[in-house]
N, C-alpha and C positions, 0 to 999 in steps of 0.2 A: 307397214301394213295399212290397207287405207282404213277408214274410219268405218265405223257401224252404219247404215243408212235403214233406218227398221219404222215401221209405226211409231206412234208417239206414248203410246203405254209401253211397250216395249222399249223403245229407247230410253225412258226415266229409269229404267231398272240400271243403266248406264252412265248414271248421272249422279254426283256428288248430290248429298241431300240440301246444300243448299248451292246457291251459285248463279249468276243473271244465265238466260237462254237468249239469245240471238232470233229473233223472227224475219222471216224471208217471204217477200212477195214479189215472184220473179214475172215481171214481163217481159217481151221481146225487144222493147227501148229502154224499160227501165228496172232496177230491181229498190222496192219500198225496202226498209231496214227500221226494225223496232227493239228495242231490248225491255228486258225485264228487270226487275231488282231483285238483290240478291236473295230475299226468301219466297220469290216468282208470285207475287201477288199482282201487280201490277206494270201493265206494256205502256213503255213510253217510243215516242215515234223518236228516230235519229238521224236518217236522212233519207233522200232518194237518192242512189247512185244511177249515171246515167251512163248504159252498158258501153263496156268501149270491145275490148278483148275480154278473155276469161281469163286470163292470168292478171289481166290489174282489175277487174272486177273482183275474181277473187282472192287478191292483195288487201286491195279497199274493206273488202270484210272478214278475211282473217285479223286485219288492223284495228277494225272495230273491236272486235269477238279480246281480242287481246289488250285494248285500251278498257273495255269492260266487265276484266277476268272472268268473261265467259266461262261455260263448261258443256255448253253446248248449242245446237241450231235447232229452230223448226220451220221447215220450210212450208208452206200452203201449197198444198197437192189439188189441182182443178180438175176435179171429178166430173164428168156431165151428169146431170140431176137424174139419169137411169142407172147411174154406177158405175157405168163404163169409163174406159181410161180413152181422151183422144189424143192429138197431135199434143197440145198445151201439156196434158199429165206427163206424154210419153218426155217432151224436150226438159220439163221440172227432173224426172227422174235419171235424162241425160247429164243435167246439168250437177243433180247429186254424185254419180257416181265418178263425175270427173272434179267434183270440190272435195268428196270423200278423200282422195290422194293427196291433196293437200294440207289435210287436217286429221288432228287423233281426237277431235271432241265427234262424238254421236250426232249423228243425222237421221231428227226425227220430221216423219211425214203426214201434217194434217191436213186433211179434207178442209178447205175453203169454200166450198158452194156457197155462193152468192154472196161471196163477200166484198168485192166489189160493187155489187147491185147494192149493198147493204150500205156501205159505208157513202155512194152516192147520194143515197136518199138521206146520209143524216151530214150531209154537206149541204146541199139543197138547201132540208128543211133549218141548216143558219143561214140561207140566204147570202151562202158564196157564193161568186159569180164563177161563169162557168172555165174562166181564164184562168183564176186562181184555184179550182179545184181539179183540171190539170196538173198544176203544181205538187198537189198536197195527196191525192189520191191512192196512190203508191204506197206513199209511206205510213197512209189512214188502213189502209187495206193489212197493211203490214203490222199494224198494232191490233186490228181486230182480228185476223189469227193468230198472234201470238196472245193474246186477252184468252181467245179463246181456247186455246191448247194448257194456257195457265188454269181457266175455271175449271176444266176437266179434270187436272191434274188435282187439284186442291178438293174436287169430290171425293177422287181416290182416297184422298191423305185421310178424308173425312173432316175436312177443315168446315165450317160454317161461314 
């Protein structure tokens, strides 16, 4: 049975109370990867994979998710800033429901608006050069949705 693929409030209902989540910032060259620690307070970056096929992209991150006792993914859903879903949301939620069959951890979906707009500007402002934040972008983007699906969650919990 493939995996759960639901919101990210929704998906935590599916998820061990403690356990690293896996964050996904899927581009069309590359997909950012971030994980979390195991009581999800804090996104650390872990690599860029740079896509090849879907079966060894998603090898490459089932391998991660498993070197990390993962218990779950959040993938960054690119919302256009009126709500609507376009080509980028529709290919993220292609890309779920065919990593869903490969996995029984929960496939949660957050809204990333502007998190690349965001994470350029705080690359910038350290005065990386623009070659080097190529490099790093993906996987920056990738910690800052997962950062952020992490603060969300820890409001829930009621955490401070």
């Amino acid at each position: 049975m493939p995996a759960l693929i639901l919101p990210l409030i929704e998906a935590a209902t599916h998820w061990p109370e403690r356990g690293a989540l896996v964050g996904l910032d899927l581009g069309t060259k590359t997909i950012g990867v971030a994980v979390s620690n195991p009581d999800r307070r804090l996104a650390t970056g872990v690599e860029t994979i740079q896509r090849k096929a879907f079966k060894a992209d998603a090898a490459r991150l089932i391998s991660i998710a498993n070197e990390r006792n993962a218990v779950g993914f959040v993938l960054g859903l690119p919302i256009n800033m009126d709500g609507s879903e376009g080509p980028r949301a529709q290919s993220t939620r292609a890309f779920a429901r065919n990593f869903s069959r490969l996995t029984d951890l929960a496939l949660a979906l957050w809204d990333e608006r502007l998190s690349t707009v965001a994470v350029e500007r705080e690359l910038i402002g350290m005065d990386m050069s623009r070659a080097r934040r190529a490099e790093v972008i993906d996987e920056h983007a990738a910690i800052f949705i997962l950062q952020g699906a992490l603060d969300r969650l820890a409001t829930l919990r009621g955490d401070r």
